[in-house]
N, C-alpha and C positions, 0 to 999 in steps of 0.2 A: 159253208163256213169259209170266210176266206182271212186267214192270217199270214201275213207277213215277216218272213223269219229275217233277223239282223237286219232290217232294210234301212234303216235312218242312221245319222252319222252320231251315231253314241260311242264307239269305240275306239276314235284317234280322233273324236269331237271333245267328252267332255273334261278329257285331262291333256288337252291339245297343248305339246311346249310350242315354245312363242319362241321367233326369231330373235330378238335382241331382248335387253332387258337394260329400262333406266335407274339409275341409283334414287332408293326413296329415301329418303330425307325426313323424317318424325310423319304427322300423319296429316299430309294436306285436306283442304276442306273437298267435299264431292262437288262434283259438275252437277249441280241441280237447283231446283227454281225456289229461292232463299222465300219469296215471298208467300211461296205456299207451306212450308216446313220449317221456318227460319229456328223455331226452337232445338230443332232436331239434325241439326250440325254443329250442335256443340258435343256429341257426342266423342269422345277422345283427349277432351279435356278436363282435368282434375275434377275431381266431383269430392265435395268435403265431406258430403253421406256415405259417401263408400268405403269400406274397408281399407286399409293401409296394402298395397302389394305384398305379397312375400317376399322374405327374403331370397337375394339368388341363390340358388343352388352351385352344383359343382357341374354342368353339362360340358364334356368331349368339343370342342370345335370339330367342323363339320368338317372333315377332310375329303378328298374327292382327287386326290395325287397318288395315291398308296394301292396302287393295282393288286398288287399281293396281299393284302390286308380288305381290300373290298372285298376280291372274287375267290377267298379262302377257301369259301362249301360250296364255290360251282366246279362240277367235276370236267374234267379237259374236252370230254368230249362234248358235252354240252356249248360249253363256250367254243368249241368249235362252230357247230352248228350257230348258234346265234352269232357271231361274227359272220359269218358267210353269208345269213340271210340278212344282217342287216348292212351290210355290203350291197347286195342285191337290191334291197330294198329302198337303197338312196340310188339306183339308177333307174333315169327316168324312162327311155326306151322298153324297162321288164315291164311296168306299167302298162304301157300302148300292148305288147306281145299279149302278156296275160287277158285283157280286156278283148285282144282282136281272136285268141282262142278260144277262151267263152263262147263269144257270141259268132263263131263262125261251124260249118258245117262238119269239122270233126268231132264237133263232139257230136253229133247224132251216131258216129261209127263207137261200136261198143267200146273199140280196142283200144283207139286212139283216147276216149273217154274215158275210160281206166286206169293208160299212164299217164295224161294230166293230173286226173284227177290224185294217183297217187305218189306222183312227185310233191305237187302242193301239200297234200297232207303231212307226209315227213318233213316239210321242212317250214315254209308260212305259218299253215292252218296251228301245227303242234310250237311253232314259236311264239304266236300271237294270240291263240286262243286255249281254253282246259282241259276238254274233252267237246267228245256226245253228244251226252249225257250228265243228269247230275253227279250219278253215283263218280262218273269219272274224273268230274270235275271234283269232288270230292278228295278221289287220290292225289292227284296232282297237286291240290292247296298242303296237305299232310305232306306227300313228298319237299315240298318249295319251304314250307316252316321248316322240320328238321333241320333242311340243310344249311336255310339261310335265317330262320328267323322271322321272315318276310309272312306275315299272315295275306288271308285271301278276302278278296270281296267277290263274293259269288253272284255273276250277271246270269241269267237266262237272256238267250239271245232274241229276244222276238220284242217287235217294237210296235204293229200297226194291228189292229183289228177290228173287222168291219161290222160285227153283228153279235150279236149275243151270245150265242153258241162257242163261236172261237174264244171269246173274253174269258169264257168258264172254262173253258179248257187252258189256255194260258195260266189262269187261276193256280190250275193243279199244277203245273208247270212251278210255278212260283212256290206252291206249298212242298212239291217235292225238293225244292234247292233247298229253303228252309230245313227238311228232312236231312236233304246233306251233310248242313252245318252240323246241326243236331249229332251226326254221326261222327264227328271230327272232335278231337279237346277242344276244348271253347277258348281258347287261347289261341287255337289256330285260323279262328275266321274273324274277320271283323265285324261283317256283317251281311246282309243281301240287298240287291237292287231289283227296285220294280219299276217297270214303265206305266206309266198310267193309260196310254194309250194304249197297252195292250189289254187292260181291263174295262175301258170305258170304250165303246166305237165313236170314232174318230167323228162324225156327226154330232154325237151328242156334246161333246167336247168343243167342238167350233163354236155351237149354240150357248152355250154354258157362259163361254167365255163373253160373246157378245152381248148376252146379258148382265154379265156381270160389268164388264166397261158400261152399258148405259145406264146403269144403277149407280157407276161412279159419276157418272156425269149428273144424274139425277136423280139425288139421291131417295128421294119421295116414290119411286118403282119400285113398288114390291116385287120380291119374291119369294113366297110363298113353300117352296124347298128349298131355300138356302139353309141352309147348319150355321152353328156359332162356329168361327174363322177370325184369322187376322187379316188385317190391313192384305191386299194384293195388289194396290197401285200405290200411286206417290201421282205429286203435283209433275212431273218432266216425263211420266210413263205414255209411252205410244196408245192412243186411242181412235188412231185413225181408220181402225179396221171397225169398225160401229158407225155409221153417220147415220143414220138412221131405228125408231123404236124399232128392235125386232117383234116379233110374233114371241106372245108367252109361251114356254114349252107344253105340247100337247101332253095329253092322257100316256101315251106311248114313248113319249121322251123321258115324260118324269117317271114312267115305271123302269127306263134305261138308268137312269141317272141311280134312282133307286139301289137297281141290281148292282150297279158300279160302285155304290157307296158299301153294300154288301159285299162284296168281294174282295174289297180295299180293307175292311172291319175282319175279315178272316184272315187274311192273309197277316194283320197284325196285331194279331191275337195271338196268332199260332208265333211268330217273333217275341211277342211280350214271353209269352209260358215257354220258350226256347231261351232267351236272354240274349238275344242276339238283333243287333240296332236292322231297320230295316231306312233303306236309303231311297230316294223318291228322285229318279232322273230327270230331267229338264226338257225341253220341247222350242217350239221359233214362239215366236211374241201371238203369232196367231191361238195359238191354243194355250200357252201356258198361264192365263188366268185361272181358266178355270183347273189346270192343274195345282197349282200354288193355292187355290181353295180347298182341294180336296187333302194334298198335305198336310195343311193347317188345321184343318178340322179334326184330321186324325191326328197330330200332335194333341191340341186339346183334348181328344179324349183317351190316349194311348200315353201320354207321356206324364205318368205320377211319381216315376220313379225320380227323386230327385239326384240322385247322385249321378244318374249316366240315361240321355232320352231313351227312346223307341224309336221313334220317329226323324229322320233327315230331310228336310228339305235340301233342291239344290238353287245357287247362288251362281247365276252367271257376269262375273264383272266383265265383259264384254259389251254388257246392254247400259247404256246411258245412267238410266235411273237403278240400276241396281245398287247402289249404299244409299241411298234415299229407303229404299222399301225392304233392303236386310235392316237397317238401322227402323224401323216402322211395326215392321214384321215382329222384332224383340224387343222393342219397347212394350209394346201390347203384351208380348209373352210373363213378360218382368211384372207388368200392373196385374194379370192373372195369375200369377206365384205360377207360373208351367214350364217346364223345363223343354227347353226347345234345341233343335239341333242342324244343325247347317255344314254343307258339303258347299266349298267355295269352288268354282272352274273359271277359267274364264272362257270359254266357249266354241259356239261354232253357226252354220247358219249365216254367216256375213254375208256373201252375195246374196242370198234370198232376200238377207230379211232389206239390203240396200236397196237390190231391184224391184222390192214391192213399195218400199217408201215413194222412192224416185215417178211410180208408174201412178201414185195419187198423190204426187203432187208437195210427200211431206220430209220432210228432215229423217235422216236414217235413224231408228233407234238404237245404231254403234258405234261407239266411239270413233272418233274420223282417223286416230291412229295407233298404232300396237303400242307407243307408247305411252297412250294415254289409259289403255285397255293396262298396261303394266301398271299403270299408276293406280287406276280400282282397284286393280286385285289387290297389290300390295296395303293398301289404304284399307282397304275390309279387312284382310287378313291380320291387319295390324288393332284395329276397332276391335274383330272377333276375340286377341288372346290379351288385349288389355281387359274384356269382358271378362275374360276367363279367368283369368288374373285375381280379378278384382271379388270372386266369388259369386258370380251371377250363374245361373243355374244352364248355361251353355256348355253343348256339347263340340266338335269342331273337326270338321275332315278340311285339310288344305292337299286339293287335289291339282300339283302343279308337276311338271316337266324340265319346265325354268329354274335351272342350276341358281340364278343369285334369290328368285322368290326362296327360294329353298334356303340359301342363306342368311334371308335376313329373315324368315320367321324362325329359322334356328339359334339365330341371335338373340330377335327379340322374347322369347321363350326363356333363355339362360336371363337376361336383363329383368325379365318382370317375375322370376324363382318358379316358374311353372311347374307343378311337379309332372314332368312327363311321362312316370308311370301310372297316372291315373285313370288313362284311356277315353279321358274329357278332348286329349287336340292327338291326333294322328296325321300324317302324312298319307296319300296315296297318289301312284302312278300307274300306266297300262301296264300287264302282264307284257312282258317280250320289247318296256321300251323305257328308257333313262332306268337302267339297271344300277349305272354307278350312283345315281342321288339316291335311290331307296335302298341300298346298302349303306352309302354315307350316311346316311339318317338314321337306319339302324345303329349301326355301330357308335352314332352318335348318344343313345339310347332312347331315342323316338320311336313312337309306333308305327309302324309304316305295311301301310297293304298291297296290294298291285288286283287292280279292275280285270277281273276272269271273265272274260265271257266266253261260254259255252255253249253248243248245237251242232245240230248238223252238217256235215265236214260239207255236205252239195250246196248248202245256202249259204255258209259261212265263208266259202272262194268268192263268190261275185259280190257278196259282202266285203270282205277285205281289196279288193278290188277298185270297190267302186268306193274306197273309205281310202284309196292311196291315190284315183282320181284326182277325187273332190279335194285331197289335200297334197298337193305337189310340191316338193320342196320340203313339207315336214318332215318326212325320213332322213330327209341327209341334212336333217339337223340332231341327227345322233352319232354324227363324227365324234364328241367325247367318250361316249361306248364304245366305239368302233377304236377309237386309239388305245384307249385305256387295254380293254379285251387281245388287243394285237400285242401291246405290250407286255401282257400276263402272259401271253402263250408263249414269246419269245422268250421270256422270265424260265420258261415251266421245261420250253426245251433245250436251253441251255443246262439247267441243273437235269436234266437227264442225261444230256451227256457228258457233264463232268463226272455225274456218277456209272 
């Protein structure tokens, strides 16, 4: 069996804050091909069918100045440690150190292997990650609520699996976190995250997908195990990884694909009869068709509760055609009365998915720049809580980092009367990263989660590692933490020693 524990960049991938941030301005139209969908960007404008907005409510402006008033239930010692390590964590030399210790010949020496390994754990591993295990991961969401409020979104940390065997065992993995929540007030989790690649082998999933692009392309290709599903492409969606009919899936595919449909159908069963939303993480353009099908089929048949889904898709506005095929994906949802539910990121994957465009020949499926990438997000985000607003049976995680997204859906929220105790729109960031927006948010009285992943402290280092790699420069875009934190603690030891 071979699986893969933390290996792909889902952990400072898909709540990645963004370097700058452009002012959005009401809700521009999407970058997309008018003449294949042209009906379907007038979404965000009046509609005379639709219900009247609500009234605004009374919603707290989102403050994010008030150091004493954010970091009130973090205790000294704590925000010790997290200011230190994320000090650390924006210099870029501890990176190169970390990586060249790994992978260099102390650690084969037991000794030297034991006080790396447990310096990282006291201080990264336990800032950035939950525990373990779930059970642990479990305490630490119960601890983090009490003190802050801040509920948990419970990840298991395994992302690739190659065979059958492993997927079932990830399985339980997955049904044990749910067991977590279960074990917690239900007020204190949000909800759980599954990777689909850790239940479906990574083959079956490439295939899936390539058939399902040439079924877009032609639409007369049967297939013959498809499920009822929504829309998974738009007219601007990258199809360039298909030029060719594949091969229908054999006997031994479709009994893979089978098993993976199985184990996706338990895993959200056991979330339905828990009451607890289960969240569907996102993947690069090469696979994520066929992921975004198997989402959708399980909203269809898991999402009857209309007040609040099951089911989350996620929503990468980083990719070109993403408010094309969020806006596609719930219209279809809407024509079948199905309550449907979406985790907005904007993403990760850029160089990959740039360097495999460029290598045949085609147009990148990302945005050509972060300001444009700000403008989707903000643009769907803005789409999703006018939906919400308006009574459509949507649920909404806006999974951002970015202090002003953070403000103007807190804005637009108060403007359109949202009631944001209803647990239809939440907020969520990483565990151990933009502390100050998810307590501003709170305190704002938003729902607000922070992304746990939990596992193995030995896989979880070169995870984190190769997640600070791959993203240079991200951490020391949490100098607002870092100031805010420095300025609480000066705050904290001066009133100690007047008194």
């Amino acid at each position: 069996m071979a699986t893969h524990l933390l290996r792909s960049p889902s952990l400072l991938r898909h709540l990645r804050p963004s370097i700058s941030a452009t002012p959005f301005a009401g809700v521009p139209s999407f970058a997309a091909s008018t003449a294949v969908v042209p009906e379907i960007l007038t979404f965000g404008q009046p509609n005379p069918d639709e219900p009247e907005p609500l009234q605004p409510k009374h919603i707290p402006d989102l403050d994010l100045s008030d150091e004493a008033r954010l970091f009130a239930g973090v205790h000294t010692a704590e925000l010790l440690r997290s200011t230190a390590v994320l000090h650390a964590a924006a210099i870029g030399p501890m990176v190169d150190l970390g990586s060249w210790v790994m992978g260099s010949k102390l650690m084969d020496v037991a000794a030297t292997r034991e006080l790396f390994l447990g310096v990282v754990r006291r201080t990264f591993y336990d800032h950035f990650c939950a525990g373990e295990d779930a059970a642990a991961a479990g305490r630490r969401v119960r601890r983090m609520y009490e003190a802050t409020g801040l509920k948990g979104m419970l990840v298991y940390g395994v992302e690739h699996s190659d065979d059958g065997g492993a997927c079932d065992d990830n399985m339980q993995r997955f049904l044990d976190t749910v067991e977590a929540a279960r074990g917690v007030p239900s007020n204190y989790v949000s909800s759980v995250v599954v990777k689909i690649t850790a239940i479906c082998p990574i083959r079956v999933l490439k295939r899936v997908s390539d058939l399902l692009r040439w079924q877009y392309k032609n639409p007369n290709f049967d297939l013959p195990w498809k499920l009822n599903s929504f829309p998974v492409f738009s007219g601007s969606s990258p199809l360039y990884h298909t030029n060719s009919e594949p091969e229908p899936l054999t006997l031994e595919e479709e009994r893979e694909l089978e098993n993976a449909h199985e184990r996706l159908r338990t895993i959200c069963r056991e979330c339905q009869e828990t009451n607890v939303p289960l969240l569907i993480d996102a993947e690069d353009t090469i696979l994520q068709p066929a992921i975004d099908y198997m989402a959708y089929w399980s909203t269809i048949l898991f999402n009857s509760d209309k007040s609040r889904p099951v089911v989350y898709n996620t929503v990468q506005a980083y990719l070109k055609d993403s408010g094309e095929r969020l806006q596609l994906a719930l219209r279809e949802a809407e024509k079948m009365g199905v309550p449907v539910g979406f985790k907005l990121v904007r993403g990760a994957y850029m160089s990959s998915e740039r360097r495999l465009a460029s290598s045949l020949g085609c147009k990148s499926p990302v945005h050509d720049s972060i300001e444009e990438t700000h403008t989707c997000y903000n643009t769907c985000m803005s789409f999703l809580l006018e939906k919400a607003a308006s009574g459509s049976a949507v649920g909404v995680v806006l999974a951002t980092h970015n202090t002003d997204s953070g403000k103007l859906a807190a804005k637009k929220a108060k403007d359109l009367g949202i009631d944001i105790g209803d647990r239809k729109i939440e907020f969520a960031q990483l565990y151990g990263m933009s502390d100050a927006l998810s307590l501003g948010l709170k305190k704002s009285g938003f729902n607000v989660s922070k992304y746990m992943p939990f596992g193995p402290v030995e896989t979880a280092i070169p995870y984190l590692l190769r997640r600070a790699e791959e993203n240079r420069g991200m951490l020391a875009t949490t100098a607002l933490d870092r100031q805010l934190m420095r300025k609480e603690l000066q705050r904290r030891l001066k009133a100690a020693a007047i008194a």
